[in-house]
C-alpha positions as CSV (number, residue, x, y, z in Angstrom):
1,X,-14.5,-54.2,20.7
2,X,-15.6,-51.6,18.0
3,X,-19.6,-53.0,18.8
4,X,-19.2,-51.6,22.0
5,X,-22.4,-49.1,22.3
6,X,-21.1,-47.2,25.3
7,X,-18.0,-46.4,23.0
8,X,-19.9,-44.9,20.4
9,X,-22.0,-43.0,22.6
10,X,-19.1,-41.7,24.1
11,X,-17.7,-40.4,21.2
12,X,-21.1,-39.0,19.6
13,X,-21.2,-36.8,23.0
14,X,-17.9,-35.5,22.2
15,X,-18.9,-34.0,19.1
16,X,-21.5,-32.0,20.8
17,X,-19.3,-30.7,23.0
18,X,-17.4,-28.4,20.3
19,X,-18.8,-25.3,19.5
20,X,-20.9,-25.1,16.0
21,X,-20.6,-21.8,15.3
22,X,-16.6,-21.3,15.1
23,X,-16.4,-21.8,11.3
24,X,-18.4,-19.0,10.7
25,X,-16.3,-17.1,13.4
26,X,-13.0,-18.3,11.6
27,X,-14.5,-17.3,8.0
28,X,-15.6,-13.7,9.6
29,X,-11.8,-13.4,10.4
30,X,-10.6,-14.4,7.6
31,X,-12.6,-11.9,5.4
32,X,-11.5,-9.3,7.4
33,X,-7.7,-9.7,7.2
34,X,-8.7,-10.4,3.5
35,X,-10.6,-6.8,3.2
36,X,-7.8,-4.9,5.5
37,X,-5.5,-6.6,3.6
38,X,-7.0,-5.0,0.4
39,X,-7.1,-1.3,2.0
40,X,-3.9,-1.2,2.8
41,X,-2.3,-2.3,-0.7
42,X,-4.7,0.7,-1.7
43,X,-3.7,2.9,0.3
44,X,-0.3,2.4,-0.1
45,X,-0.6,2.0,-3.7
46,X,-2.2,5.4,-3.7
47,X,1.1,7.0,-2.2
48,X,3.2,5.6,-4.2
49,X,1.5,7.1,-7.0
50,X,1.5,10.8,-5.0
51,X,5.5,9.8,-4.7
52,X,5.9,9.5,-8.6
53,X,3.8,12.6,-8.9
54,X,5.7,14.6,-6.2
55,X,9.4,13.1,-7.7
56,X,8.5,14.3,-11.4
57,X,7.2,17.7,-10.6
58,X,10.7,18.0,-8.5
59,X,12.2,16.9,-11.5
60,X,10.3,20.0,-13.7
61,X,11.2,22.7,-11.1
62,X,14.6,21.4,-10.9
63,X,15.0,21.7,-14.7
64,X,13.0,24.7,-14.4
65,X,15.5,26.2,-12.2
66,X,18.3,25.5,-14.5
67,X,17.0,27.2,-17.3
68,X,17.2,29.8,-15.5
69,X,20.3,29.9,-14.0
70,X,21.0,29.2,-17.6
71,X,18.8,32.6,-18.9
72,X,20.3,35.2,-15.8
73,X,23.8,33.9,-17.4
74,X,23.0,35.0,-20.7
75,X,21.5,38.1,-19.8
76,X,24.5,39.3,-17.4
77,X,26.8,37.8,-20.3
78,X,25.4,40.2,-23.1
79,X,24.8,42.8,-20.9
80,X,28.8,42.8,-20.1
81,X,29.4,42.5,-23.5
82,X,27.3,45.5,-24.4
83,X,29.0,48.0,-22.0
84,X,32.1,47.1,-23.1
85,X,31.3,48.1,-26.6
């Protein structure tokens, strides 16, 4: 039964019928999902830095902006006050 030389033959001839060289192929695509994989986190990373930036210098003109609302209220208040003294 498992003596059989045919059989092995068989079975060694199969082997050579795969391709050698997909693991490397397989690896090749592997690395490059890895390396987009990489860039993208960076890049995206990046923007979400540029985001922060952008929603804290927002956050400066819009207190900018209320000081002075804030200073043109004054201003028209004492100038009210002084022509009415």
């Amino acid at each position: 039964m498992g003596s059989d030389p045919q059989h092995r033959q068989d079975r060694n001839s199969r082997r050579s019928d795969r391709p050698q060289g997909s693991g490397g192929i397989v690896f090749a695509l592997v690395a490059l999902a890895l390396i987009l994989a990489i860039g993208f986190f960076y890049l995206t990373n990046e923007s979400r830095e540029d985001r922060r930036a952008d929603a804290i210098t927002q956050a400066a003109d819009s207190v900018d902006n209320g000081a002075r609302i804030v200073g043109e209220a004054a201003r028209n208040a004492a100038d009210k006050l002084r022509n009415n003294n």
